[in-house]
C-alpha positions as CSV (number, residue, x, y, z in Angstrom):
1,X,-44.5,-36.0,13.5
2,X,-42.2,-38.7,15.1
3,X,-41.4,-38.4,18.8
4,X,-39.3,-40.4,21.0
5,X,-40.0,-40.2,24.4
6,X,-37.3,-41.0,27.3
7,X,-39.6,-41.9,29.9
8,X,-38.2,-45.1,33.1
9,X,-41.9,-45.1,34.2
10,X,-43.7,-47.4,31.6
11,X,-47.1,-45.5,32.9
12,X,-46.2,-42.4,32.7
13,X,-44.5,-43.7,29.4
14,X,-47.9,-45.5,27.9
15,X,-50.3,-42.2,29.3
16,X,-48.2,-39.8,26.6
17,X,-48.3,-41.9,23.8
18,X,-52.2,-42.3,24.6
19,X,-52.8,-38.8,24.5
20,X,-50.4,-38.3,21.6
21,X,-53.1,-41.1,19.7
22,X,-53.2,-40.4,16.1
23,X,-51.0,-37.0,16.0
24,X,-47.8,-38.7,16.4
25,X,-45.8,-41.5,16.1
26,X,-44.3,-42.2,19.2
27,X,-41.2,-44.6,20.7
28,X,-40.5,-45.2,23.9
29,X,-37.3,-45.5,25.3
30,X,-36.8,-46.1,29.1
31,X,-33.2,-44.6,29.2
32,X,-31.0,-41.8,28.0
33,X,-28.6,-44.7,27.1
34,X,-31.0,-46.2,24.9
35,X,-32.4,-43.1,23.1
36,X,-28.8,-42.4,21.7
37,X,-29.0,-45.9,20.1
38,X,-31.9,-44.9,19.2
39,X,-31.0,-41.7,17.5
40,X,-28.5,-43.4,15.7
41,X,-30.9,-45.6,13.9
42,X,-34.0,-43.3,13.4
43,X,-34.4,-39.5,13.3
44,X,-36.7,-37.9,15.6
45,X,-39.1,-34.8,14.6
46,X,-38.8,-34.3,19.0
47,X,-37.2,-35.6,22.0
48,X,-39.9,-35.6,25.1
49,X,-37.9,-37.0,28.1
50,X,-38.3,-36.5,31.8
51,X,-36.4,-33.2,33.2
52,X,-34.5,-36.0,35.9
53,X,-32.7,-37.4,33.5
54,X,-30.6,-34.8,33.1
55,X,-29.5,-33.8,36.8
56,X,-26.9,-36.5,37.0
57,X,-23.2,-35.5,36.5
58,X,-23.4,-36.5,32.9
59,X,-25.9,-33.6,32.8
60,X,-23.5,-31.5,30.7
61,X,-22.6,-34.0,27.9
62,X,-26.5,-35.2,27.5
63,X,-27.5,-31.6,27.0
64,X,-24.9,-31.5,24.1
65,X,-25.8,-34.9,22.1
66,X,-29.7,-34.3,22.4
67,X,-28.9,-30.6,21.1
68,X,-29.1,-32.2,18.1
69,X,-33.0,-32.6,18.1
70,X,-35.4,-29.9,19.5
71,X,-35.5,-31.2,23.6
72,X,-38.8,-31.3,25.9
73,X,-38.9,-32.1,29.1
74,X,-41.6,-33.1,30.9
75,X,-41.8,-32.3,35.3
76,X,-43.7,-33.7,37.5
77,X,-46.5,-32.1,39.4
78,X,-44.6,-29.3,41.9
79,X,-41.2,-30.3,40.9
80,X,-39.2,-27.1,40.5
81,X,-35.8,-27.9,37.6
82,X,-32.5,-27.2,38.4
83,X,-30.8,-25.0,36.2
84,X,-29.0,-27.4,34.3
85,X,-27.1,-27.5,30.6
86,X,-30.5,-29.4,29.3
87,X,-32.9,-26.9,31.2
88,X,-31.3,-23.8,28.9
89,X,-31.7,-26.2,25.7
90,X,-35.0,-27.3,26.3
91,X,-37.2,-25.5,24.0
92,X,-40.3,-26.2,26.0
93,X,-42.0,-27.7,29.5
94,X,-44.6,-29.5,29.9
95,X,-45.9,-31.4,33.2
96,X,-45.8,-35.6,33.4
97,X,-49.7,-35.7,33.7
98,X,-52.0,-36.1,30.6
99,X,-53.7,-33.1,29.5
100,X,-55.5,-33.7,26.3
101,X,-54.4,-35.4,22.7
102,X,-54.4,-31.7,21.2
103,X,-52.8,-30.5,23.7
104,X,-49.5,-32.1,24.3
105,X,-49.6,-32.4,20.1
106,X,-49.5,-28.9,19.9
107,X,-46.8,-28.2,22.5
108,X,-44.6,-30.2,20.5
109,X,-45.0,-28.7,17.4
110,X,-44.6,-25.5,18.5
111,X,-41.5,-26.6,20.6
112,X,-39.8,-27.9,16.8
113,X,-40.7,-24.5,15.4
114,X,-39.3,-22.9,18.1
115,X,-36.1,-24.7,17.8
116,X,-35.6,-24.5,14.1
117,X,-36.1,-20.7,14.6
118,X,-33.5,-20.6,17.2
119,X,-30.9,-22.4,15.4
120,X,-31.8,-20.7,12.7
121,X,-30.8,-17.5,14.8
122,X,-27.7,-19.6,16.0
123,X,-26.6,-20.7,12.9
124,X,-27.1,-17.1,11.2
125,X,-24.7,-15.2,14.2
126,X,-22.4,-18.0,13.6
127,X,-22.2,-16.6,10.6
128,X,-21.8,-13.6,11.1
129,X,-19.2,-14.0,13.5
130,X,-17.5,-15.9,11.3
131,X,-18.4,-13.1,8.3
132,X,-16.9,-10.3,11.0
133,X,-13.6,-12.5,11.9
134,X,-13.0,-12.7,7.8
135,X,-13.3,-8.9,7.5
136,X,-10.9,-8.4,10.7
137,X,-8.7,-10.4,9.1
138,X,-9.0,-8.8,5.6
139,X,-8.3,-5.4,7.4
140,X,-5.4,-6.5,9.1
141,X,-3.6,-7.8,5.5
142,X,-4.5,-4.5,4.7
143,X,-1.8,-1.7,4.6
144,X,-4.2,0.6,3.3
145,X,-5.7,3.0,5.7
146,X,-9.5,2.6,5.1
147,X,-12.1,5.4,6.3
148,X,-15.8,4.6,6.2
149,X,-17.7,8.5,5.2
150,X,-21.2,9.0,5.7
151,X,-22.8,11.1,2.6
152,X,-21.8,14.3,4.8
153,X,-18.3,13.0,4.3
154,X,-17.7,12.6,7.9
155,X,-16.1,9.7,9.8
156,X,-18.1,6.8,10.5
157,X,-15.3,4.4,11.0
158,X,-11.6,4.1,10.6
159,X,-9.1,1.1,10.5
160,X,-5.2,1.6,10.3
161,X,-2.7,-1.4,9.7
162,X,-0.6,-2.1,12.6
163,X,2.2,0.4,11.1
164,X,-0.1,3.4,11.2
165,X,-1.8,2.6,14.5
166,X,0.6,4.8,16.6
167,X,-1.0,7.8,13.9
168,X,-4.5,6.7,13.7
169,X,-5.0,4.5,17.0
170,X,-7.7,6.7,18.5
171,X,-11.2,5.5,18.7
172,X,-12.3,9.3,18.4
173,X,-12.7,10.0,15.4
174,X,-16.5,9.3,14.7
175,X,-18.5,12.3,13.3
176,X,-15.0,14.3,12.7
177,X,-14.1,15.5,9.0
178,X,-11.2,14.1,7.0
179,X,-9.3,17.1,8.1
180,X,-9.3,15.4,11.4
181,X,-6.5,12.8,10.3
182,X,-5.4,14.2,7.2
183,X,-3.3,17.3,6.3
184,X,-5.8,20.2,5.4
185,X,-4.7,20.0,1.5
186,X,-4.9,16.1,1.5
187,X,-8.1,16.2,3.1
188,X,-9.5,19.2,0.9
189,X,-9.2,16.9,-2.4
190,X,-10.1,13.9,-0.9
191,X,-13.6,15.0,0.4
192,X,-13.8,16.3,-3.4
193,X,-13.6,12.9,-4.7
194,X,-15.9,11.6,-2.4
195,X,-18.6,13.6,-3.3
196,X,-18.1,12.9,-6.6
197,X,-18.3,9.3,-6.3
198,X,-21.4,9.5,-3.6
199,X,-23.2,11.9,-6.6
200,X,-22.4,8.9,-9.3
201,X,-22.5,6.4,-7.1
202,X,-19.2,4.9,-9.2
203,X,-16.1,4.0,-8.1
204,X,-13.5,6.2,-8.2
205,X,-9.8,6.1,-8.3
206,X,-7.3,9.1,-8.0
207,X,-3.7,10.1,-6.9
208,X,-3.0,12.7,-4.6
209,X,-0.4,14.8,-3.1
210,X,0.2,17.3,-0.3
211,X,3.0,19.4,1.4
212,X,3.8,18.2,4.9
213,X,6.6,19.0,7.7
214,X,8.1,16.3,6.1
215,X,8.3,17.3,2.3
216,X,6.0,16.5,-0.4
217,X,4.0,13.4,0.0
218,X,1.7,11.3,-2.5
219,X,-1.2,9.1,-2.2
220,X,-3.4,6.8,-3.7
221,X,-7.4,6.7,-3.3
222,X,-9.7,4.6,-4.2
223,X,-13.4,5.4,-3.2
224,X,-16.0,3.1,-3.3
225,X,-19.8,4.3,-3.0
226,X,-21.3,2.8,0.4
227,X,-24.7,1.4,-0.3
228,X,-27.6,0.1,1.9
229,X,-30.6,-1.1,0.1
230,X,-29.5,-0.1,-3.3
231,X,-29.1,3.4,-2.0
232,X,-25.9,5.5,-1.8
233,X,-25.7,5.9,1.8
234,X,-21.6,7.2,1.9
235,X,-18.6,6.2,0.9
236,X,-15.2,4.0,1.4
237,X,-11.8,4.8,1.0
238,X,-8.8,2.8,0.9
239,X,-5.6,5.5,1.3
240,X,-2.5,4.1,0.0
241,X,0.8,6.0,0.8
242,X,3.2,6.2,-1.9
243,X,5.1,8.5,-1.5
244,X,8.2,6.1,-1.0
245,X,7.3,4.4,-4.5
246,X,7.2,7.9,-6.2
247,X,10.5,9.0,-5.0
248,X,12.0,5.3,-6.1
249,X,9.9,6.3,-9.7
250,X,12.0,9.6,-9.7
251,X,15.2,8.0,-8.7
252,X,14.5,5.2,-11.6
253,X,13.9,8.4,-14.4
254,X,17.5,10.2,-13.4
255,X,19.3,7.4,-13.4
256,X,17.3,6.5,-17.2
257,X,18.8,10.4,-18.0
258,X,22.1,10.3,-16.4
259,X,22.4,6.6,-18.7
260,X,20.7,8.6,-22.2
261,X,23.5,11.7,-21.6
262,X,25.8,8.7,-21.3
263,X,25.3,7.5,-24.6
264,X,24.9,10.8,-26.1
265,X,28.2,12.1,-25.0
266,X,29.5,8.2,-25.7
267,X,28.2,9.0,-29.6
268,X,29.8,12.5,-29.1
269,X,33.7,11.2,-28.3
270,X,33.5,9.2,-31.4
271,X,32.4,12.0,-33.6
272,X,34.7,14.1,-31.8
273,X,37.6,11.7,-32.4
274,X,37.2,11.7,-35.9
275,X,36.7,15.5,-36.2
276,X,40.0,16.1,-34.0
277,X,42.1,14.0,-36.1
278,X,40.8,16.0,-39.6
279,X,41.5,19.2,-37.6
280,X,45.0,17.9,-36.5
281,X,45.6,17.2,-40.0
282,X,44.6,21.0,-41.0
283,X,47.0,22.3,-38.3
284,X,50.1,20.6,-38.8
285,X,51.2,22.3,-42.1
286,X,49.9,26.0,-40.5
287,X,52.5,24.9,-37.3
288,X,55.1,24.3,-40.4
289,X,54.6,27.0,-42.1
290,X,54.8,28.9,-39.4
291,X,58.3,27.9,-38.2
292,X,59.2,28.0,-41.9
293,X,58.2,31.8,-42.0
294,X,60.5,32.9,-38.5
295,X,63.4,31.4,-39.8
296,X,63.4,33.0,-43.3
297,X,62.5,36.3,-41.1
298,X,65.7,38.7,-39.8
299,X,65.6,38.7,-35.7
300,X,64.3,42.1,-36.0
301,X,61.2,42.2,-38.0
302,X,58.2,43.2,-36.7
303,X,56.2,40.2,-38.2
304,X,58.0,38.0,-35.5
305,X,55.7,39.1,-32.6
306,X,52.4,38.0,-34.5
307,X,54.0,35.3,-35.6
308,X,54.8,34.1,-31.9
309,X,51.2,34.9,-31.6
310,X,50.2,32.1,-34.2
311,X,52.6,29.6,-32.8
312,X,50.8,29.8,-29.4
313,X,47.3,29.7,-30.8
314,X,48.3,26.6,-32.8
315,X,50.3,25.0,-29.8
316,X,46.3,25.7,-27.6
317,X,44.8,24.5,-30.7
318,X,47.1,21.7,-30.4
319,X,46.5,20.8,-26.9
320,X,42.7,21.4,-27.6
321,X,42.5,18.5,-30.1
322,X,45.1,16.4,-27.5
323,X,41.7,17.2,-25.3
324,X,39.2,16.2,-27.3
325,X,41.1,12.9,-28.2
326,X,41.4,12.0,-24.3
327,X,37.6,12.9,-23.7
328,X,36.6,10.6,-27.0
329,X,39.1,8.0,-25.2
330,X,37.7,8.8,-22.0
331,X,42.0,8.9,-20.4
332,X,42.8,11.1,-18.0
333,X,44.0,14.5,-18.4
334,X,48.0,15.4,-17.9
335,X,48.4,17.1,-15.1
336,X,52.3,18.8,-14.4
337,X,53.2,22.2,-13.0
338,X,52.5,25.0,-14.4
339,X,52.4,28.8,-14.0
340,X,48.7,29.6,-13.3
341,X,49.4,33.5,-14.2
342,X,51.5,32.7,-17.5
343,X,48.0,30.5,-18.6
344,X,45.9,34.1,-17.3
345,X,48.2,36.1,-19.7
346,X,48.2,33.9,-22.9
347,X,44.5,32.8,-22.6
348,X,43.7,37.2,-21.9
349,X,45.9,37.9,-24.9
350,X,42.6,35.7,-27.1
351,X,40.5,37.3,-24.9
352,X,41.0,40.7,-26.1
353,X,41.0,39.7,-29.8
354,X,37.6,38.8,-29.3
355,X,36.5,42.2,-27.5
356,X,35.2,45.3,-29.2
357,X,37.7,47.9,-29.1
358,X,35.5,50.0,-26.8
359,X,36.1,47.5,-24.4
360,X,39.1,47.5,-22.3
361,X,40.2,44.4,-20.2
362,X,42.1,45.2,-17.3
363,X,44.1,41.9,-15.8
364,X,46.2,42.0,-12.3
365,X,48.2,39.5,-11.5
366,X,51.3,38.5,-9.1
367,X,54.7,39.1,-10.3
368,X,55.8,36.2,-8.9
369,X,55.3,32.6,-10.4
370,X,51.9,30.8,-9.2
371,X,52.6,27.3,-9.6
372,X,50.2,24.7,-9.5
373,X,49.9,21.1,-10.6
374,X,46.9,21.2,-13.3
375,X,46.8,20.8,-17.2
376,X,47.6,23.6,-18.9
377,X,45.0,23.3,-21.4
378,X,42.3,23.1,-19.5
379,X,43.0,25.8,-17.2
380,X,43.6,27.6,-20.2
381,X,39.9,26.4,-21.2
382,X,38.8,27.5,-17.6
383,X,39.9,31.1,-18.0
384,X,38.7,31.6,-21.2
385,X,34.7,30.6,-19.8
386,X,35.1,32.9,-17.6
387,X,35.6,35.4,-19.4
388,X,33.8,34.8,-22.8
């Protein structure tokens, strides 16, 4: 064991290293000064120096550098210490006068253990103050809502990021049930999951979803078991609200349909394009033909009304393909005036054609013109949905 001792009186000084004799190896130093040279260039096991040492207004700074070795100070006979920086270091107190070699041996080796014990104790609180600032901080980064459970499922602790501390900002919620912060459905699955993961003590992830005064909402859990000594004593949960990423997910598929009927109908126009011109083709000589026939007929056959009633179904046939060429073109319909009860009565007289003769179709319309500014075709088109 080496010892320095801080002694000014060279008696005093030579009485301790005599009763230290053969336990110790002792220095003497006469001066606070010289023990931190001497520090520098040796180690000490202890540091026995004289309590008066330290009651000058330096008192503060000498406690601090001989913190570094485990401190006694030694008192004279009556002397009472003031309650100085160096006083609540010292790890022990001993008087000036000799009391025996295995006395003062033993003080000081008990006085080291004691010190390595307490900054042992020091350095492991450090610690975990330092552990406990990292986990404060890791919470904080956190935008997860995390709930410590018990294996009861109730609330032992709860930390909210700062954008959910206005919802789960109380301190009150110790001993309560999920239910206590979480919608009754929410809170009914998630206690589920819980106990599952606290039975296999396995972690667990799962999404959620519940109906709230603000529409449907989703979440994400992931549940941790909670072990002390190897034993499942509860559970974590980190709850992630995601609802804003599931809507953006849903958005994202719509617009991935609306973009798929886009090509379909894209592949449609151009088979339709081809298909219109072929029917066009079919049509024209029936339109010929057609004219042909009225003109060899005399002005009063009968044949003349159904043959007016061919013309117009070629002339809508006509205009249909003229349709389907501007939808496989994607132009934009004509649009001029045009009798809206004249388009009822021509697209009724198909209408009936396509009835069974039980059924009677009873139209009333204005007298007078209703003009209106629309393509004839397609209001044609129109009334014939309707009806059909």
């Amino acid at each position: 064991m080496n010892v320095l001792i801080v002694e000014p009186d060279p008696d005093v000084a030579a009485a301790l290293v005599r009763e230290l004799g053969g336990e110790a190896h002792a220095e003497v130093t006469a001066s606070l000064a010289e023990a931190r040279k001497h520090q520098g260039d040796s180690a000490p096991d202890v540091v026995l120096a004289a309590a008066e040492l330290f009651e000058g207004p330096d008192a503060e700074q000498l406690a601090g550098e001989a913190a570094a070795r485990p401190l006694v100070l030694m008192l004279d006979e009556g002397q009472r210490p003031n309650e100085t920086a160096a006083i609540r270091r010292a790890v022990g107190l001993i008087l000036k006068r000799p009391g025996g070699r295995d006395r003062l041996a033993h003080s000081l080796r008990q006085a080291i253990l004691t010190w390595r014990e307490r900054e042992g104790r020091e350095r492991a609180e450090a610690a975990l103050r330092a552990s406990e600032e990292r986990l404060r901080a890791t919470l904080e980064s956190l935008s997860d809502l995390v709930i410590v459970l018990d294996l009861d499922t109730r609330i032992i602790d709860l930390h909210a990021p700062l954008e959910l501390r206005d919802q789960y900002g109380r301190t009150d919620y110790e001993g309560s049930g999920l239910d206590a912060i979480l919608p009754e459905q929410l809170a009914s699955s998630l206690e589920s999951a819980v106990t599952q993961v606290i039975v296999a003590g396995v972690r667990h992830e799962v999404s959620l979803s519940a109906l709230t005064d603000d529409g449907e909402q989703h979440f994400e859990a992931r549940v941790s078991p909670l072990r002390a000594d190897r034993d499942v004593v509860g559970a974590t949960v980190l709850l992630r609200d995601v609802t804003a990423q599931h809507e953006a997910a849903g958005a994202r598929s719509r617009l991935e349909a609306r973009l798929s009927r886009a090509q379909r109908l894209d592949t449609v126009g151009t088979l339709v394009s081809g298909i219109a011109h072929d029917f066009n083709n079919i049509l024209m000589p029936i339109m010929i033909g057609v004219e042909i026939v009225r003109d060899a007929l005399l002005a009063d056959s009968p044949a003349l009304d159904e043959l007016e009633s061919i013309r117009a179904a070629g002339v809508r046939a006509r205009d249909l393909i003229a349709r389907l060429l501007a939808f496989s073109r994607d132009s934009v319909p004509a649009r001029r005036a045009v009798d809206l009860g004249e388009v009822i009565r021509e697209a009724l007289q198909f209408v009936r054609a396509t009835l069974p003769t039980t059924t009677t179709l009873v139209a009333r319309l204005p007298a007078d013109a209703v003009m209106v500014r629309a393509d004839s075709t397609q209001m044609h088109q129109v009334v014939m949905n309707l009806c059909v």
